[in-house]
C-alpha positions as CSV (number, residue, x, y, z in Angstrom):
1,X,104.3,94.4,71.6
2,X,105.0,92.3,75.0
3,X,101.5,91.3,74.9
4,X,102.0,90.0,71.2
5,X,105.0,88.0,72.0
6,X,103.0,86.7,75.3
7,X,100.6,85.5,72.9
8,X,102.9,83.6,70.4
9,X,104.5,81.9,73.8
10,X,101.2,81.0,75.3
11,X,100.2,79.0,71.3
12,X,103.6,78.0,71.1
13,X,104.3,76.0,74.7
14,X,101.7,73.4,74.2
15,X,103.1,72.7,70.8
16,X,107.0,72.5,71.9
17,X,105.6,70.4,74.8
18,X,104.0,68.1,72.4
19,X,106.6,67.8,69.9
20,X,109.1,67.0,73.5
21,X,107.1,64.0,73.9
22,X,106.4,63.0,70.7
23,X,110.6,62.4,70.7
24,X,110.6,61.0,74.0
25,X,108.3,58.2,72.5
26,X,109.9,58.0,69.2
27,X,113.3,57.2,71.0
28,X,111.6,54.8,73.7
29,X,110.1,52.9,70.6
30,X,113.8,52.5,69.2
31,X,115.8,51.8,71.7
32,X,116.3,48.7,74.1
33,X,116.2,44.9,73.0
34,X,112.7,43.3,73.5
35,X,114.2,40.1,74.3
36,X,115.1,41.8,77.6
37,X,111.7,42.5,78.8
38,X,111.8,41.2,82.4
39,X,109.7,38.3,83.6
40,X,108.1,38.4,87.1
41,X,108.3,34.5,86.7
42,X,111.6,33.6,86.3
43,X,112.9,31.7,89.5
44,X,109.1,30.8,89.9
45,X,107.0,27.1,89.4
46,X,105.3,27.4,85.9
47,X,101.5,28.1,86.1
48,X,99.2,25.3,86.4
49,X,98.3,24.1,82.6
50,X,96.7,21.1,80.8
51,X,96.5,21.8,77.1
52,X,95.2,19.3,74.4
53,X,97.3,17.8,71.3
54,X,97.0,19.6,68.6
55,X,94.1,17.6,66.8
56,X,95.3,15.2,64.5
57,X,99.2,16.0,64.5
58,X,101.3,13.3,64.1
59,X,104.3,12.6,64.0
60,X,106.5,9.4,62.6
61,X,102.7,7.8,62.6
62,X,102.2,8.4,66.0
63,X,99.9,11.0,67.7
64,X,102.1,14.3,68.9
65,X,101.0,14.5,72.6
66,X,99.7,17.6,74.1
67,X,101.0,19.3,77.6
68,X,100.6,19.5,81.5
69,X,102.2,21.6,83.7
70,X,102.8,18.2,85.5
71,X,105.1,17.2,83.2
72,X,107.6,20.0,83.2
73,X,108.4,18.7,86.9
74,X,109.9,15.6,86.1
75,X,113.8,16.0,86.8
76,X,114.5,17.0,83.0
77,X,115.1,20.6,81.6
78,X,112.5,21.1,79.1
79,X,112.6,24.3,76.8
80,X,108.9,25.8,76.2
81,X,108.7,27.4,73.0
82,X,105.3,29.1,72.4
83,X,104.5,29.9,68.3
84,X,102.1,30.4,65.7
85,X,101.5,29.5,62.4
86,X,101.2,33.1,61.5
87,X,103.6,34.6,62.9
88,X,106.6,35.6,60.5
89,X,109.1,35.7,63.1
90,X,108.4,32.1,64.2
91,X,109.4,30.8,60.5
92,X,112.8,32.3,60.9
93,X,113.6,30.9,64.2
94,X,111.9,27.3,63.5
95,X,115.4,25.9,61.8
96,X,117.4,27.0,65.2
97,X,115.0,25.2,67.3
98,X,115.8,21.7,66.5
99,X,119.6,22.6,66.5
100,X,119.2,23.5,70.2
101,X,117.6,20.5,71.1
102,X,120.4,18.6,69.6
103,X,122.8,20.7,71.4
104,X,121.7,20.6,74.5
105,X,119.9,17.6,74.8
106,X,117.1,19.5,76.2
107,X,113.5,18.3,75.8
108,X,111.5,20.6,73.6
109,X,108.1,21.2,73.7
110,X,105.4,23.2,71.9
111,X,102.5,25.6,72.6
112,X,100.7,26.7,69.6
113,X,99.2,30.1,70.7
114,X,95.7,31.0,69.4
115,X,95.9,28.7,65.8
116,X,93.3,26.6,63.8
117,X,94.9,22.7,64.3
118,X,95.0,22.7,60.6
119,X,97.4,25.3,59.8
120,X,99.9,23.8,62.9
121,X,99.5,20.7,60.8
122,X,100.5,22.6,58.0
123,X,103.3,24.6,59.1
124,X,104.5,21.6,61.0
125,X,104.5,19.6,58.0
126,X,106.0,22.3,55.7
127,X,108.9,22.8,58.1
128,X,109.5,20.2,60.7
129,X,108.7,19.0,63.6
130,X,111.3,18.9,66.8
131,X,109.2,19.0,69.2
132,X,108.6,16.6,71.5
133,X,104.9,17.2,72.7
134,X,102.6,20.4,71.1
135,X,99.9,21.0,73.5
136,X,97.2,23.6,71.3
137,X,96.3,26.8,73.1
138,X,93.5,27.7,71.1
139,X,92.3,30.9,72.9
140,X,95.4,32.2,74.6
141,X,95.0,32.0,78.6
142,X,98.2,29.7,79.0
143,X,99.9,32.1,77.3
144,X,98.8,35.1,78.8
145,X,99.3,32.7,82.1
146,X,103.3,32.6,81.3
147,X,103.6,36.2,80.7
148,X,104.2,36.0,76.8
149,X,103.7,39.5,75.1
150,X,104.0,38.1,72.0
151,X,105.0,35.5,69.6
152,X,107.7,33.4,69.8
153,X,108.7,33.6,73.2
154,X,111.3,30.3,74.9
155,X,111.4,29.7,78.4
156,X,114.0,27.3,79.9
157,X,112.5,24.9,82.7
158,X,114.6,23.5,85.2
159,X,113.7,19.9,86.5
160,X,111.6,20.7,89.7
161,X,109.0,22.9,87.0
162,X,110.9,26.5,87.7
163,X,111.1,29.1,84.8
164,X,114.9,30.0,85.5
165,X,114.9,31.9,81.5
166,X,112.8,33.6,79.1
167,X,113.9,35.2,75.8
168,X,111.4,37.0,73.5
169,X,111.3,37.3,70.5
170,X,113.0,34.8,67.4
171,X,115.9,33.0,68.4
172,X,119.0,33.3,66.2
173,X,122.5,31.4,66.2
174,X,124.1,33.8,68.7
175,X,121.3,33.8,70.8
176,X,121.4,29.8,71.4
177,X,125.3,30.6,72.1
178,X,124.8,33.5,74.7
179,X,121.6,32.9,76.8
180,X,119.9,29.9,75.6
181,X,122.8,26.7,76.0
182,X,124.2,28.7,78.9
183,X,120.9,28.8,80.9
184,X,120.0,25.4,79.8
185,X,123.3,24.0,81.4
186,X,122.9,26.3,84.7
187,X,118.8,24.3,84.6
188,X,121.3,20.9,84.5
189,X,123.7,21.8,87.1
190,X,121.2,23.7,89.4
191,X,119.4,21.1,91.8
C-alpha cells in the first residue's frame, strides 16, 4: 500500500506544480495597471529620429510636417503621442488628445507606428487632426527606439528634448487630470 500511495504522489506533484503556476500567471496577467510599466528613458534626451510626413496629409490646405528629434529640443514641452490607424484603443483616446493640447498649451505631435499613409489619411480625416506635425514610422524602429510596447503610448518632453513622462496605454479624462497636465506643468516649470 505505501508503495501505491508513493506512486499517486510521484504522478500527482508535477500536476499540482503545474496547476501552482498556471495561477501564478493567471494572477500576474490580471493584476497591475499597464500604464505603469516603467521606462528606462524617462529623465533621458529622446533618441535620435528623422521621420517623414505622412505622404500627402494635409491639413487646413497645407502639408502636415513630419518629425526630428531636433525639434523636440527647442525650449517648448511637446507631448509625443505614438498611434495607429488600427488600433482600437487609439479611437477612444483620439477625442482627449486635442482637449489636452488646449489645456495645456502643449505642442502635440504625432508618430504613426507601422501604417499605410492612406489609412492615417483616413482616420485623420474621419476623426480630426490636433496634431501639430505627424512624422510616419512605417516599419517601427522609432518606436521600438522610445521603448513603446504597444499602441498608444504619450510621452511628455521637456524643452531641452528630455522624456520626464510616459503613460501607456489610451488616455482617459482622469488620466489628463492626474499624470498627464501635472507632468506637463512640472516639463514648464523644470529648466
Amino acid at each position: 500500500m505505501s508503495l501505491g500511495k508513493n506512486v499517486r504522489f510521484t504522478v500527482m506533484l508535477p500536476i499540482l506544480i503545474f496547476a501552482f503556476i498556471a495561477a501564478m500567471f493567471l494572477y500576474s496577467l490580471h493584476s497591475g495597471d499597464p500604464s505603469t510599466l516603467p521606462s528606462a528613458l524617462i529623465g533621458k534626451s529622446v533618441p535620435e529620429f528623422e521621420l517623414q510626413p505622412v505622404e500627402g496629409l494635409v491639413d487646413e490646405g497645407k502639408p502636415v510636417p513630419g518629425i526630428r528629434s531636433v525639434e523636440l529640443r527647442n525650449n517648448e514641452v511637446t507631448i509625443v503621442n505614438i498611434w495607429a490607424s488600427w488600433c482600437a484603443p487609439c479611437v477612444a483616446e483620439h477625442p482627449y488628445l486635442g482637449e489636452l493640447k488646449k489645456r495645456s498649451g502643449a505642442r502635440l505631435v504625432g508618430i504613426n507606428h507601422k501604417d499605410a499613409p492612406a489609412n492615417a489619411r483616413k482616420f485623420l480625416g474621419r476623426l480630426g487632426n490636433p496634431f501639430d506635425a505627424v512624422g510616419s514610422d512605417r516599419t517601427g524602429r522609432v518606436s521600438i527606439d522610445w521603448g513603446v510596447y504597444g499602441v498608444p503610448e504619450t510621452f511628455v518632453v521637456d524643452g531641452r528634448g528630455r522624456i520626464v513622462y510616459k503613460h501607456v496605454g489610451p488616455m482617459a479624462p482622469e488620466t489628463i487630470e492626474t499624470a498627464l497636465l501635472p507632468a506637463i506643468e512640472r516639463a514648464k516649470t523644470d529648466k
